[in-house]
Each structure stands twice: as C-alpha cells, then as structure tokens.
ROLUMRO-765134 format. One record per atom (N, C-alpha, C, O): residue number from 1; residue in three letters; atom name; x, y, z. Coordinates in Angstrom, 2 decimals, padded with zeros to 5 digits. Layout:
# residues N
R, NUM, ALA, CA, X, Y, Z
...
END
This chain:
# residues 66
R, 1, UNK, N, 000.85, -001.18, 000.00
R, 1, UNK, CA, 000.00, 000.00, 000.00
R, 1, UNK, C, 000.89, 001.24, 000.00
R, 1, UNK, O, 001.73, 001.35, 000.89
R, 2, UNK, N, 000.75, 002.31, -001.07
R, 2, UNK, CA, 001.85, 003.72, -000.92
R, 2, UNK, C, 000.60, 004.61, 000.03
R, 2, UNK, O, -000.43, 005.11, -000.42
R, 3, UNK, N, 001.09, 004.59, 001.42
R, 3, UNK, CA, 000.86, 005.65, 002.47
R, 3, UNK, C, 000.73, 007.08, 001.92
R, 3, UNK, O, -000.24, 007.84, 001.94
R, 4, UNK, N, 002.29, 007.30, 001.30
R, 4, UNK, CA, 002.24, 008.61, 001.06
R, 4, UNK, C, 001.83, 008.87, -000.53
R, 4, UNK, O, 002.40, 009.81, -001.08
R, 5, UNK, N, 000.83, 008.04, -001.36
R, 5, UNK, CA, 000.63, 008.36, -002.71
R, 5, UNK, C, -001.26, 008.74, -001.75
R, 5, UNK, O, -001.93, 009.74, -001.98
R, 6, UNK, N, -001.58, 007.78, -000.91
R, 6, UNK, CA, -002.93, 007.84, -000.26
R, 6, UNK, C, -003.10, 009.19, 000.38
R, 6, UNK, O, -004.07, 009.92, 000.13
R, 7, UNK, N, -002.08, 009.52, 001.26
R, 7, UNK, CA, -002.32, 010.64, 002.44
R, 7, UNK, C, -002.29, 012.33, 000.92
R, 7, UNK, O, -002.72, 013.48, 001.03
R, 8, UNK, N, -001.75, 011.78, 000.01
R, 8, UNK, CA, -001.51, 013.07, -000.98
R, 8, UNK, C, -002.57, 013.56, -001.90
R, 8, UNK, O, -002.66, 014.65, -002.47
R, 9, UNK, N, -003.33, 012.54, -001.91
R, 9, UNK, CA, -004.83, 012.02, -002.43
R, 9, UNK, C, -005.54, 012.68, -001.80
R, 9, UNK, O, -005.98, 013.68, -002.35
R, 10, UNK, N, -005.89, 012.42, -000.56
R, 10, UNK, CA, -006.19, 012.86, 000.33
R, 10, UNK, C, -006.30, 014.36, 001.13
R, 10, UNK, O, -007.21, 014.79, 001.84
R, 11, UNK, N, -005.05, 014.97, 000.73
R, 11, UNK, CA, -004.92, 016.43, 000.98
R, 11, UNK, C, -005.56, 017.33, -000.17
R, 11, UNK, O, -006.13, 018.43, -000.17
R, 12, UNK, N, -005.28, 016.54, -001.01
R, 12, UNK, CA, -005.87, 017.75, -002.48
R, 12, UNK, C, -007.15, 017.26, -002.85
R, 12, UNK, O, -007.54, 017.56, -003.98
R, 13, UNK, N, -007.96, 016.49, -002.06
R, 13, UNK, CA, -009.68, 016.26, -002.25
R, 13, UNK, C, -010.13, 017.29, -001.09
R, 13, UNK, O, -011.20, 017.90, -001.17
R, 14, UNK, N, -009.06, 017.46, 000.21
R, 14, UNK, CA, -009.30, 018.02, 001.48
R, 14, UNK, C, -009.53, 019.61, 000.92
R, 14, UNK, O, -010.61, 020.21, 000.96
R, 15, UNK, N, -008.49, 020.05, 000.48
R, 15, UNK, CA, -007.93, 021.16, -000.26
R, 15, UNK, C, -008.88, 021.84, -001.13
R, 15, UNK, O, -009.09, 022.99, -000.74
R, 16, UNK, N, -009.59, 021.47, -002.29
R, 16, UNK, CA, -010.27, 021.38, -002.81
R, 16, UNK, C, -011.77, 021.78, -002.30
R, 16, UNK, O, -012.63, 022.52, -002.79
R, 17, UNK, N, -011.73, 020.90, -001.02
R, 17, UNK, CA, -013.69, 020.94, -000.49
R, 17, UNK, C, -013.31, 022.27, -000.13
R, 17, UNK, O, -014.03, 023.21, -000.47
R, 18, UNK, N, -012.01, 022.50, 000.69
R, 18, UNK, CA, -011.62, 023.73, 001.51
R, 18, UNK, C, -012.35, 025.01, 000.68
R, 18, UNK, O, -013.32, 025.63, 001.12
R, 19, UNK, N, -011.60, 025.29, -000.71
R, 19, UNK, CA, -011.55, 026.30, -001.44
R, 19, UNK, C, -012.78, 026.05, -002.24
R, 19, UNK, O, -012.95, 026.99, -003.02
R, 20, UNK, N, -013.41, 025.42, -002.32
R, 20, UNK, CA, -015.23, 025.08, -002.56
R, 20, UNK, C, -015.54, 026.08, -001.81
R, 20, UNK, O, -015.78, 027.18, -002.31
R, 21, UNK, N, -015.59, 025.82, -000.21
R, 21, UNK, CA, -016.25, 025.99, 000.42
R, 21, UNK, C, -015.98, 027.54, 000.95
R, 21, UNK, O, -016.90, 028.20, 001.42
R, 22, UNK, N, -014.48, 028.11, 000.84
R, 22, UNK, CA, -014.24, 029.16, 000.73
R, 22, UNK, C, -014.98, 030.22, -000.51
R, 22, UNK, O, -015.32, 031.40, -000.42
R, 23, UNK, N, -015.03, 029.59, -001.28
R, 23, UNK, CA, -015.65, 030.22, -002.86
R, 23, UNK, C, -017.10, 030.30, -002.20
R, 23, UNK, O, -017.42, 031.39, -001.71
R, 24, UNK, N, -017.76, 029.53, -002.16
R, 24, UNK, CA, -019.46, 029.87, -001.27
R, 24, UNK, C, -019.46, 030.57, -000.13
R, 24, UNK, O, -020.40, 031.36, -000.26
R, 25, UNK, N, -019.08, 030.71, 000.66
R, 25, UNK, CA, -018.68, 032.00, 001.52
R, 25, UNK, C, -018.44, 033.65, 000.67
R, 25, UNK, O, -019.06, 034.69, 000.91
R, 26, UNK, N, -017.62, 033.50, -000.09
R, 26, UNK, CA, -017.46, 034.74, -000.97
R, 26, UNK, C, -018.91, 034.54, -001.78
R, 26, UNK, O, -019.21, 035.72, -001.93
R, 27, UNK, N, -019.86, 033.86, -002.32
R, 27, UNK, CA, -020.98, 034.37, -002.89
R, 27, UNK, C, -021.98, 034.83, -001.97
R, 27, UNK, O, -022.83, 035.71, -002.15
R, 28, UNK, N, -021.72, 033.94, -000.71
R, 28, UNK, CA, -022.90, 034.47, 000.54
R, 28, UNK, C, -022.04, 036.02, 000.91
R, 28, UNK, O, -022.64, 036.83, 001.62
R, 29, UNK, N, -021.36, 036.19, 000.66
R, 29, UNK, CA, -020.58, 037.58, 001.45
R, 29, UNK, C, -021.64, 038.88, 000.12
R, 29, UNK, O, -022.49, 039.74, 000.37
R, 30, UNK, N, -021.09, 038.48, -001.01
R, 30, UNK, CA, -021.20, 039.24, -001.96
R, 30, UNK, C, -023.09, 039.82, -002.17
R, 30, UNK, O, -023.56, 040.92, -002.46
R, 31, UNK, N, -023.94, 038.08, -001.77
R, 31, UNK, CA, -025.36, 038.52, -002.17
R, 31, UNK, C, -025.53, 039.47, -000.57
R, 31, UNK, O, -025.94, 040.62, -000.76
R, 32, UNK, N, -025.33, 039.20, 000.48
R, 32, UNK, CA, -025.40, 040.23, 001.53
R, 32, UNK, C, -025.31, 041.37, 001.77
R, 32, UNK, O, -026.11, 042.09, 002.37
R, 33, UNK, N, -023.41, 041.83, 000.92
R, 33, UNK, CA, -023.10, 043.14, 001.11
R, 33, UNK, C, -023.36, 044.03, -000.54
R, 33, UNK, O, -023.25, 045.25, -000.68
R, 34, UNK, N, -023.64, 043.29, -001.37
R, 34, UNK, CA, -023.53, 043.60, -002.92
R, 34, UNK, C, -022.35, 044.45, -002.92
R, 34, UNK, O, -022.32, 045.65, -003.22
R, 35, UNK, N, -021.19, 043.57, -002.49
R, 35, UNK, CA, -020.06, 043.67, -003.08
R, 35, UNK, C, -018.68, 042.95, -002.61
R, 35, UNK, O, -018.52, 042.91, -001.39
R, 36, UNK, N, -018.07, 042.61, -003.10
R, 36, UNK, CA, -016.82, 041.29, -002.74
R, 36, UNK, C, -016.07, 041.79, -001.25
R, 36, UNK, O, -015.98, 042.89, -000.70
R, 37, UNK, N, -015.66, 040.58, -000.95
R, 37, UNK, CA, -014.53, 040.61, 000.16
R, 37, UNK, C, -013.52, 041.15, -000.41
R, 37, UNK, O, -013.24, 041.15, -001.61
R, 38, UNK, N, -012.84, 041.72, 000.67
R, 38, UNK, CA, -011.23, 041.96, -000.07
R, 38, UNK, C, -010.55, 041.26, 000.98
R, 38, UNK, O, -009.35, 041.44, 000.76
R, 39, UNK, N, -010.68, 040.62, 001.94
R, 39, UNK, CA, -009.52, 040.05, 003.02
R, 39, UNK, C, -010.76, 038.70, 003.34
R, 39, UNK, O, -011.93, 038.57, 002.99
R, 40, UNK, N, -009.68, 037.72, 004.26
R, 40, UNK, CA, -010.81, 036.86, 004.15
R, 40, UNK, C, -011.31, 036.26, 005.24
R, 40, UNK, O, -011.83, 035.15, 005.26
R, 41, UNK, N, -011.03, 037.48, 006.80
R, 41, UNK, CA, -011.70, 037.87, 007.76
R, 41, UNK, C, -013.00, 038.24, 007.44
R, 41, UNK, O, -013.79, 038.04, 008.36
R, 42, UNK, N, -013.43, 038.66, 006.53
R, 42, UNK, CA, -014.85, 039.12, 006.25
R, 42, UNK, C, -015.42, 038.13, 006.08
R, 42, UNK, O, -016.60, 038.22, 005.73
R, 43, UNK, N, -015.02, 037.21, 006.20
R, 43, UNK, CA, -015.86, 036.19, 005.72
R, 43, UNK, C, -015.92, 034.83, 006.97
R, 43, UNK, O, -016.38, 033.71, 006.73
R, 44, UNK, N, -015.45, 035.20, 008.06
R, 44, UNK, CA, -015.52, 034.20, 009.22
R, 44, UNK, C, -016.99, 033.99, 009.46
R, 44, UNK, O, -017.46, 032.88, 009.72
R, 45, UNK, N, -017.69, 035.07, 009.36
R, 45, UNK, CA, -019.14, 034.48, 009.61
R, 45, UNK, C, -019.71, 033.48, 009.15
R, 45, UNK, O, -020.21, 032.60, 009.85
R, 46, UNK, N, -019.71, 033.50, 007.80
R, 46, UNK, CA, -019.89, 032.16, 007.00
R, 46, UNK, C, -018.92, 030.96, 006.31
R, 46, UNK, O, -018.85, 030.30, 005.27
R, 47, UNK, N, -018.32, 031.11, 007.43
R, 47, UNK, CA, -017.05, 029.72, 007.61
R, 47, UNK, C, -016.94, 029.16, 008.90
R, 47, UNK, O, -016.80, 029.80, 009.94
R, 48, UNK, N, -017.01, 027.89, 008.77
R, 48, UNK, CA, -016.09, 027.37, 010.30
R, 48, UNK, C, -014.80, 026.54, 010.21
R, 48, UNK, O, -014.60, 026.04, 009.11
R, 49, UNK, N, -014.24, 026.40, 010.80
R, 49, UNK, CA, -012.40, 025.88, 010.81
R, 49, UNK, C, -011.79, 026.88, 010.28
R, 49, UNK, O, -012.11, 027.93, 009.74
R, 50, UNK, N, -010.54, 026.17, 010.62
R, 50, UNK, CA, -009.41, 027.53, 010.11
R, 50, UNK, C, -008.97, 027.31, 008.05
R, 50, UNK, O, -008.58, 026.51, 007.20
R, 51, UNK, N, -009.40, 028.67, 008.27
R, 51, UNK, CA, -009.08, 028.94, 006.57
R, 51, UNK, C, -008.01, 030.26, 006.31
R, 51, UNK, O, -008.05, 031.20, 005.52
R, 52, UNK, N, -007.02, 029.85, 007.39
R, 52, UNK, CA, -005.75, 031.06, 007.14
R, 52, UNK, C, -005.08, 030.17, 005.93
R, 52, UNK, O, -004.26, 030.97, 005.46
R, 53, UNK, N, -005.00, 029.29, 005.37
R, 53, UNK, CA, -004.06, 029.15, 004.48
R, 53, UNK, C, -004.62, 030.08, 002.91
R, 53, UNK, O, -003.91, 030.12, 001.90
R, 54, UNK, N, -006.03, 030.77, 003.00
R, 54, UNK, CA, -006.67, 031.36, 001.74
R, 54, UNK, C, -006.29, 032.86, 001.76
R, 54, UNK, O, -005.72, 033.46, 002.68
R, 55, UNK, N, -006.56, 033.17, 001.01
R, 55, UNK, CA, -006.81, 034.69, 000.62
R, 55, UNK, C, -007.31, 035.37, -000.56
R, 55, UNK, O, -007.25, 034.99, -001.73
R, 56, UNK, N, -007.85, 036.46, -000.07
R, 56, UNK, CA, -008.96, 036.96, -001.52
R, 56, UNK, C, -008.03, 037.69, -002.51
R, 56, UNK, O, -007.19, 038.51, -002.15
R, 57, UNK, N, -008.22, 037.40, -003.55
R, 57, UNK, CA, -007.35, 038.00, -004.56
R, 57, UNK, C, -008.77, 038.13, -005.86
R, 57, UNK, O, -009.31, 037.19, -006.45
R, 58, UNK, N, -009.06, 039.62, -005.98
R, 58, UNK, CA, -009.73, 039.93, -007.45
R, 58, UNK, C, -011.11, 039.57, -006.79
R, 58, UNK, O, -011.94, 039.24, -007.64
R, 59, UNK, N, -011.43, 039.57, -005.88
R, 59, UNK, CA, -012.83, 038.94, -005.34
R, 59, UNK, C, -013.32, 037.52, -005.48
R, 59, UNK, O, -014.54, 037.33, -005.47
R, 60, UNK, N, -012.30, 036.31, -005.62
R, 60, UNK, CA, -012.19, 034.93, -005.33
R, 60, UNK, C, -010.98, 034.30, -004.71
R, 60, UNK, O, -009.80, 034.64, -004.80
R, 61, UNK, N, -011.73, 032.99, -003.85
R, 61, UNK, CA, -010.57, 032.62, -002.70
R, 61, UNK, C, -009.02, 032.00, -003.89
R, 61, UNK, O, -008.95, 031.81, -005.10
R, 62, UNK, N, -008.21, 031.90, -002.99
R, 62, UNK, CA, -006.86, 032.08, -003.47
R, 62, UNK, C, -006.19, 031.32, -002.32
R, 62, UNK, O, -006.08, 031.80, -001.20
R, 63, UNK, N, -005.88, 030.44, -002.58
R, 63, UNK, CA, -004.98, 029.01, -001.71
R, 63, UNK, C, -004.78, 027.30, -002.16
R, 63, UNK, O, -004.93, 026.93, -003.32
R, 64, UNK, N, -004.46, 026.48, -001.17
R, 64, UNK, CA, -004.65, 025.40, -001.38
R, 64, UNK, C, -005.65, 024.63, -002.05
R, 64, UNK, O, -006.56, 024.35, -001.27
R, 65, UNK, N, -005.84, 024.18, -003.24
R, 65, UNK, CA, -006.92, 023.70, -003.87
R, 65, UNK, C, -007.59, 024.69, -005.06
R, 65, UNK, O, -008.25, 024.26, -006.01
R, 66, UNK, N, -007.38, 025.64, -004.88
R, 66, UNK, CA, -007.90, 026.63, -005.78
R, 66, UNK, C, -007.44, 026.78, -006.88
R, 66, UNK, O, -007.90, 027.63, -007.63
END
C-alpha cells in the first residue's frame, strides 16, 4: 500500500472541499453586502475551521486547492 501516494490524495480532495467551500462564503458575502470581500476575515461568519491558508485575490478565494 503507498501511504504517502494515499495521504496526498487525500490532501488535495481536502484542499479542494476547503476552497469550494471558501468560494461559497465569498458568494454568501457578496449577495449580503452587494459587493466582494477583499480580506478573508470578512468572511468568518460564513465559515467554520481555520481557513488562514486562503486569501482573496480579485474577489475569489486564493490558496490550497484553488
């Protein structure tokens, strides 16, 4: 079994839901304020866990998976 071909698999499906789920946060931010985040503290309300590895760039998330 390759451990580390599984656990790598694994990070970039993780990665991925992450910056999904970061991206729907920026549309709930946007229909609220009718107009984009620029940092991506604005957007803790409609997130839970930590999403310091993102950041808003152009008014979409910007990180791991993205």
């Amino acid at each position: 079994m390759n451990v580390d071909g599984l656990t790598g698999s694994t990070r970039t499906v993780a990665d991925q839901a992450s910056c999904h789920s970061v991206e729907g946060a920026v549309v709930a931010f946007v229909a609220q304020h009718n107009a984009a985040p620029t940092t991506i503290k604005q957007l803790s309300p409609y997130l839970k866990g930590d999403v310091s590895a993102y950041r808003i760039v152009a008014g979409r998330a910007a990180g791991p998976g993205c």
